[in-house]
Legacy VTK file of the C-alpha trace (Angstrom):
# vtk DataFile Version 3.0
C-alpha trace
ASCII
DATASET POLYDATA
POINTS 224 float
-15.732 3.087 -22.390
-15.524 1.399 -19.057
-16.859 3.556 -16.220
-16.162 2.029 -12.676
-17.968 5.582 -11.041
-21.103 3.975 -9.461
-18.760 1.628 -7.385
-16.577 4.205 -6.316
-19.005 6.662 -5.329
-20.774 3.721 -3.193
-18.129 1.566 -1.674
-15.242 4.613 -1.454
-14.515 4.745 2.057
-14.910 1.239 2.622
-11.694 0.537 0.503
-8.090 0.501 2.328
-6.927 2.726 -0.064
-9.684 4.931 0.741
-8.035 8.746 0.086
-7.094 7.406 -3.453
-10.378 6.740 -4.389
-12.914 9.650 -3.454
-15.056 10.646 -5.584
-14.347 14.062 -5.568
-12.305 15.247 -8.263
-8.349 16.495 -7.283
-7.899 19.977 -8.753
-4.332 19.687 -8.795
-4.316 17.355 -11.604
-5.473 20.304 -14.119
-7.431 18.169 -16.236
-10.199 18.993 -18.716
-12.881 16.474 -19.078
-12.576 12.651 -19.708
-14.737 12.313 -22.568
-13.689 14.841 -24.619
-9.918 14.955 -23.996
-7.933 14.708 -27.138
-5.120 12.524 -25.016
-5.159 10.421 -21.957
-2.571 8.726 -20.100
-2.493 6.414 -17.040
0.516 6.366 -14.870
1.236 3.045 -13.083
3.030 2.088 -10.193
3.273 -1.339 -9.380
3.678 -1.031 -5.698
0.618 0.034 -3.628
0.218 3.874 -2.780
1.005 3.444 0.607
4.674 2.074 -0.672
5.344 4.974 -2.991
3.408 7.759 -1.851
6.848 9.647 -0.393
8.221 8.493 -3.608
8.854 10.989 -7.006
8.513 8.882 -10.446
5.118 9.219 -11.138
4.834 13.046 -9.690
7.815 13.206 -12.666
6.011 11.588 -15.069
2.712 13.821 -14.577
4.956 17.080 -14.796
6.827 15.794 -17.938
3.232 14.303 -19.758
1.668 17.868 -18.681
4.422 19.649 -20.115
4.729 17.829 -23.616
0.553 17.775 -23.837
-0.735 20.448 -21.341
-4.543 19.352 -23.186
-4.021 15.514 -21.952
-6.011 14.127 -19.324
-3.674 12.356 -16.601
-4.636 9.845 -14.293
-2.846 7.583 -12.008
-3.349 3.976 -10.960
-1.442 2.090 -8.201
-1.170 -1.665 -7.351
-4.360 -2.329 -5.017
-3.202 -4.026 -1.542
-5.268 -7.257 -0.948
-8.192 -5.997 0.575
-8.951 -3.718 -2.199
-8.009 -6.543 -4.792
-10.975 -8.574 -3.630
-13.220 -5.810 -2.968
-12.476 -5.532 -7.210
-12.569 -9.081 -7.949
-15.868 -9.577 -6.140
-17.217 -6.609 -8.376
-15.545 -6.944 -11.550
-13.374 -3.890 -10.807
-10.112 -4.012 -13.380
-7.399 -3.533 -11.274
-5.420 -0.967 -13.766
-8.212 1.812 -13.024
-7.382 5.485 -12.715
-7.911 6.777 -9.284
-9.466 10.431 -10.781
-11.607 8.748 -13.982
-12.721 5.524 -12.889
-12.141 3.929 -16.035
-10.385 1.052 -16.932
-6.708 1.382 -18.876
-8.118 0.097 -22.195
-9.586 3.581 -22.174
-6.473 5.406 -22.380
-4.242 5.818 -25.334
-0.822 5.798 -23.984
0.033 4.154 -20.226
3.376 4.731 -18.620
4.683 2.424 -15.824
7.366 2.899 -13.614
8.674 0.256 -12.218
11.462 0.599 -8.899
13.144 -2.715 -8.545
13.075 -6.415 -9.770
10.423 -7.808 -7.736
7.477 -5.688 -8.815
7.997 -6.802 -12.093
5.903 -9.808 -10.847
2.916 -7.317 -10.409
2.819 -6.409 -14.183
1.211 -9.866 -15.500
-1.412 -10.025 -12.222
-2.668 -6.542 -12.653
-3.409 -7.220 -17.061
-4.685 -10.599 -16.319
-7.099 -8.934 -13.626
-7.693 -6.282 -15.827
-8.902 -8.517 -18.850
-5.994 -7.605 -21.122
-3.659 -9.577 -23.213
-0.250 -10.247 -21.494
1.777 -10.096 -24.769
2.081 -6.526 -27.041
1.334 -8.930 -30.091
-2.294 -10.067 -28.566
-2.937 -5.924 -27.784
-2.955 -4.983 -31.485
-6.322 -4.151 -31.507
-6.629 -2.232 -28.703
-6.060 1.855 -27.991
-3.489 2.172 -25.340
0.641 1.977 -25.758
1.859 0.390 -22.678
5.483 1.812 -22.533
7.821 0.864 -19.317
10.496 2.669 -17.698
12.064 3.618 -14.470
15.523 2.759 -12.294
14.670 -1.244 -13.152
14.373 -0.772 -16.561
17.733 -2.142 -17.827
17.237 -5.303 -15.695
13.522 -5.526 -17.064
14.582 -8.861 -19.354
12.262 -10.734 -17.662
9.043 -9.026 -20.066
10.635 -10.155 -22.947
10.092 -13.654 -25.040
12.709 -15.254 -26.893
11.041 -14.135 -29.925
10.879 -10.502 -29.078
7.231 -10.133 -27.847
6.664 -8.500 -24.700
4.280 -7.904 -21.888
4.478 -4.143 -22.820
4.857 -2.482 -26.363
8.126 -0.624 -25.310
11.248 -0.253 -22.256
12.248 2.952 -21.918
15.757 3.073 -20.346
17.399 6.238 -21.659
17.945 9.275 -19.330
14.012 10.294 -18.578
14.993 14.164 -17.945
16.676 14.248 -21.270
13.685 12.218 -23.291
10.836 11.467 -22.151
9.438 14.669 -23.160
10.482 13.985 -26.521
9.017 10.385 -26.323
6.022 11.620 -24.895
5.279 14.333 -27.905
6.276 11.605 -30.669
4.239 9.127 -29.304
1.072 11.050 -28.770
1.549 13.871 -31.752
2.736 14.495 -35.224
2.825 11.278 -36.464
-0.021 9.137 -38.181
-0.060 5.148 -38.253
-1.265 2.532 -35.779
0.496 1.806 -32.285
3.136 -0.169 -34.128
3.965 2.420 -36.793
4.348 5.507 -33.936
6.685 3.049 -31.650
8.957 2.233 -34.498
9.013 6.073 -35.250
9.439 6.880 -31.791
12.723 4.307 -31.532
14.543 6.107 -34.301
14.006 9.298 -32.727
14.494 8.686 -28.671
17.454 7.744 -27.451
16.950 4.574 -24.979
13.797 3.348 -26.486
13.588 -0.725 -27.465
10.054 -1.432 -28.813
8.659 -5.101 -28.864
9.070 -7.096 -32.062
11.236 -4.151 -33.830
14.083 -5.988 -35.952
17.493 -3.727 -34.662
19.096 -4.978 -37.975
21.017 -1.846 -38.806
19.628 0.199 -36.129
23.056 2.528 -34.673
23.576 1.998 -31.164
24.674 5.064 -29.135
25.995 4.523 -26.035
LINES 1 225
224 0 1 2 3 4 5 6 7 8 9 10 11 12 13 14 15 16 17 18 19 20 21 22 23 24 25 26 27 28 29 30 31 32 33 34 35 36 37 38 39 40 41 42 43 44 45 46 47 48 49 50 51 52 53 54 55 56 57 58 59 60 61 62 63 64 65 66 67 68 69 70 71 72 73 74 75 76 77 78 79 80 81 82 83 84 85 86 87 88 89 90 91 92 93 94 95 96 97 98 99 100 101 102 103 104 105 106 107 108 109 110 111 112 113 114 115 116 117 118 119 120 121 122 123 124 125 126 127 128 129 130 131 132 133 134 135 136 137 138 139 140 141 142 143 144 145 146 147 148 149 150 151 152 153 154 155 156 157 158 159 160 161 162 163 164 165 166 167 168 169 170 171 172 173 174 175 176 177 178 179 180 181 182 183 184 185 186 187 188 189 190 191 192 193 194 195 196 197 198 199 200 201 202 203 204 205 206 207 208 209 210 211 212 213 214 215 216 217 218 219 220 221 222 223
């Protein structure tokens, strides 16, 4: 696993994001220990904290994870503004960190990004390739975490798709998230057996509003 806590700890209050970033634990976030938590799941926003801190998807998308799997581990990770970004890049900080574990997103098994508008779509690609991860969902086989998008954007989130059907993340959400993602969340993370590709395709039969990267829709029924 990738453990950023000796930077933190040192260079915390030198950051612009600074109140993100202490070390000390938030208790409000309920969670049991890193290591030995049986799920964990980043939240992403790709606007910096300072942009979305009056705003509500990822507060809904902590209630709704916590919820489905109240033994998951939560964490939260928000575009860095560009002080912090070279702070990181001088360091070899990933840029997709969690702001209560320190560790990196390829140490999470499911990560759920919300994304506002058009324009921040442009953050998605800068924060993997800073991150060291693949930008398509065919080049993440191999590793652990499901990168699933949603939010208001995510019917004019085109732009993540190839014209073969690859994708910078494994799945769009775009059904109604108060009627679903809860659903989503539990088929994703329990029940079901397989690799990443196996639980996706499950999870698109099942949730309404749920298009998965490189999943023929031959005979899939659309509902509107």
């Amino acid at each position: 696993m990738a453990d950023f806590c000796d930077f933190f700890e040192q260079n915390w209050a030198l950051l612009q994001q600074a109140e993100l970033y202490s070390p000390h634990p938030n208790p409000t976030f309920a969670n049991p220990d890193f290591e030995t938590a049986e799920l964990r799941v980043l939240i992403v926003r790709l606007s910096p904290f300072r942009d979305v801190d009056r705003s509500i998807p990822h507060l809904f998308l902590y209630q709704a994870v916590r919820r489905a799997r109240p033994d998951a581990y939560i964490d939260m990770a928000f575009f860095p503004p560009e002080y912090d970004r070279q702070c990181f890049e001088a360091a070899g900080i990933p840029f997709l960190v969690g702001v209560q574990s320190f560790h990196s997103a390829e140490d999470f098994d499911l990560v759920l990004i919300s994304n506002a508008y058009t324009l921040e779509l442009l953050n998605l690609p800068y924060l993997l390739l800073h991150s060291g991860l693949p930008l398509l969902s065919s080049q993440r086989e191999a590793l652990r975490p499901m990168f699933v998008l949603g939010g208001s954007n995510a019917l004019a989130a085109q732009a993540l798709v190839t014209e073969e059907g690859d994708s910078l993340v494994d799945a769009i959400f775009f059904g109604e998230g108060e009627d679903q993602i809860g659903a989503l969340i539990q088929d994703l993370t329990t029940g079901s057996e397989g690799g990443k590709g196996e639980r996706l395709a499950h999870a698109a039969g099942l949730v309404t509003g749920l298009w998965v990267a490189r999943l023929s829709t031959a005979g899939r029924q659309i509902t509107k």
